[in-house]
N, C-alpha and C positions, 0 to 999 in steps of 0.2 A: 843371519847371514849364511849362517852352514848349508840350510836349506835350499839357500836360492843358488849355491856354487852349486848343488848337487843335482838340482833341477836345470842348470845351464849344461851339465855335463852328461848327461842324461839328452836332452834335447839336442847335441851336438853328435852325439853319439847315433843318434835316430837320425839325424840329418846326414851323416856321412854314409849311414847302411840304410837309405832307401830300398827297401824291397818292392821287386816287381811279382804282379799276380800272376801266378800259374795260371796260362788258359792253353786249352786245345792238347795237342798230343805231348806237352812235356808236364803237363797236369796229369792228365791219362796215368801217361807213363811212370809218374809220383806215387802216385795211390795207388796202383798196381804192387809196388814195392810192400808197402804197409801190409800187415794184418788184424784187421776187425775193424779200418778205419774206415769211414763214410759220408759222403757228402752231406751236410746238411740240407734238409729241402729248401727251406723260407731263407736261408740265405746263403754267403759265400762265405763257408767254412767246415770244416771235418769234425767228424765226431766217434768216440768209443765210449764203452760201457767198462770199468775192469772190477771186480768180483773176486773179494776178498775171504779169506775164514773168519775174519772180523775187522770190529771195528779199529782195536791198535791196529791191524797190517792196515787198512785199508788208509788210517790216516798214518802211520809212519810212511806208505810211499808218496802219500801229498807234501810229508814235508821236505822227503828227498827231491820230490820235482820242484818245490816250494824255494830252494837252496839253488838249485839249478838253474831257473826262471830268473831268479835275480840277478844270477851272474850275467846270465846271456842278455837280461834286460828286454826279455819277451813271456808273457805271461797268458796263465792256460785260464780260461772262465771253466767252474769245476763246479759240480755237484756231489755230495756226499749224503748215504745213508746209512748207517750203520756198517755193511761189508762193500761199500758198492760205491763204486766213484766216476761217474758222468762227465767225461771231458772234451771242450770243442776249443779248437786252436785255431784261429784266426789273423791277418797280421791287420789290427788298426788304421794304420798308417798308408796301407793298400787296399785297404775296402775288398778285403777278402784271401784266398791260401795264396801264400808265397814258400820259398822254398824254406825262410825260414820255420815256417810251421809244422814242414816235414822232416826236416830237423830234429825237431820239439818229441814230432810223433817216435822218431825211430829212439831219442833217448829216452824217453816215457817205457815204450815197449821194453829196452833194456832192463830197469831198474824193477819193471814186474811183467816178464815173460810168460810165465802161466797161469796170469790173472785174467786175462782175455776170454771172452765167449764169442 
């Protein structure tokens, strides 16, 4: 039962914050803001590289974003290699970048500033 309230308020939650897709000049305009961020080609969503001294930083800031992501209840698809962590941010729900995502991006950038290439 705990599940399924959690799952109702969850889906309620997404149903009230419909996000709409970025397109044209307040897209532009978005990613302009970022840095290191880039459109995906094969699809509708952004991507960064961030580049760590190792492997603890590189997963201690996953799980700061990790802690994050769940509050906001919008979540990053991530790659990890040892210092190096591949992130594309997408909103599901809009079949591609909403503002929530840039969002995502600018507190991502905070939590590792000079991890970026």
């Amino acid at each position: 039962m705990r599940g399924s309230v959690r799952s109702c308020q969850r889906t309620r939650r997404r149903n009230e914050v419909m996000a709409e897709k970025l397109v044209g000049a307040r897209r532009q305009a978005a990613l302009a803001e970022l840095h290191g961020w880039v459109e995906v080609a094969d699809r509708d969503a952004i991507r960064k590289t961030y580049h760590f001294a190792s492997f603890v930083e590189a997963f201690g800031f996953m799980t700061k974003v990790a802690l994050m992501a769940e509050k906001a209840d919008h979540h990053p698809e991530w790659f990890n290699v040892y210092d190096r962590v591949e992130v594309i941010l997408t909103t599901h729900d809009a079949d591609g970048v909403t503002d929530r995502d840039i969002r995502m991006a600018r507190a991502m950038d905070q939590i590792a500033p000079a991890h970026d290439r």
